[in-house]
C-alpha positions as CSV (number, residue, x, y, z in Angstrom):
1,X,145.5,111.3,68.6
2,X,145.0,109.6,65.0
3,X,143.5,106.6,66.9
4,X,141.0,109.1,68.8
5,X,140.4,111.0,65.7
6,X,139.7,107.8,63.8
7,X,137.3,106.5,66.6
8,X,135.3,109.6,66.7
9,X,134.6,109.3,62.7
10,X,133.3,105.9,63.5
11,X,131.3,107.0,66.2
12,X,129.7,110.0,64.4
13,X,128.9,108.0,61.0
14,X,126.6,106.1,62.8
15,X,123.1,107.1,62.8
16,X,121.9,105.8,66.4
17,X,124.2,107.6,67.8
18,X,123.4,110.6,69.3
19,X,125.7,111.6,71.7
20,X,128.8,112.0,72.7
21,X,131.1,112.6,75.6
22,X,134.9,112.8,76.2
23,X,136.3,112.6,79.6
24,X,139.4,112.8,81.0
25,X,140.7,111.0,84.4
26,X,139.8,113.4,87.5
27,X,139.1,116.1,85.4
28,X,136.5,117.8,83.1
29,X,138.8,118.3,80.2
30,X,140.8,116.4,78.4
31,X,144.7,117.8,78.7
32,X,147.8,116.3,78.6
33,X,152.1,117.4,79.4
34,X,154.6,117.4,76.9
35,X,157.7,115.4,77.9
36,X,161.5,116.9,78.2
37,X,162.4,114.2,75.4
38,X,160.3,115.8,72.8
39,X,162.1,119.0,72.4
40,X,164.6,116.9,70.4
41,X,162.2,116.8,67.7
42,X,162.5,118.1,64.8
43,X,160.6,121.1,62.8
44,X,159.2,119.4,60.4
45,X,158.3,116.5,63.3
46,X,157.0,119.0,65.1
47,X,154.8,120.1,62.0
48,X,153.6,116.4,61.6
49,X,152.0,116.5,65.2
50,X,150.8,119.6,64.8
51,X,148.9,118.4,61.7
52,X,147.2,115.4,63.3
53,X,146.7,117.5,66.6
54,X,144.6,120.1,64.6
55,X,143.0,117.2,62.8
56,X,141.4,116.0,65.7
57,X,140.4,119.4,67.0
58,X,138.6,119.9,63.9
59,X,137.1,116.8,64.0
60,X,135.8,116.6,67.6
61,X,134.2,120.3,66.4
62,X,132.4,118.2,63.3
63,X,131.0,115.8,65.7
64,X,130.1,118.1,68.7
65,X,128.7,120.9,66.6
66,X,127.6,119.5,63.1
């Protein structure tokens, strides 16, 4: 997610770009499954993720809707 989010700064700080699309594989949005091992996290783990999750929600919403 930080790499995505990173990427998608990039992408949008350049001026000849215009557009923008996100795909996922077989499928028109892009989702993903939590594996069993990550309930072992911790709280304040699980905080951490949360933080760059929401991160790159807000910045895919920058970038799609400026």
């Amino acid at each position: 997610m930080t790499e995505l989010t990173s990427e998608l700064e990039r992408q949008a700080a350049r001026p000849e770009v215009r557009a923008h699309r996100a795909q996922g594989r077989g499928s028109r949005i892009l989702s993903w499954s939590r594996p069993q091992r990550d309930a072992d996290r911790s709280l304040d783990e699980e905080r951490d993720i949360f933080a760059v999750c929401n991160k790159l929600m807000a910045t895919i919403q920058s970038v799609l809707f400026p």
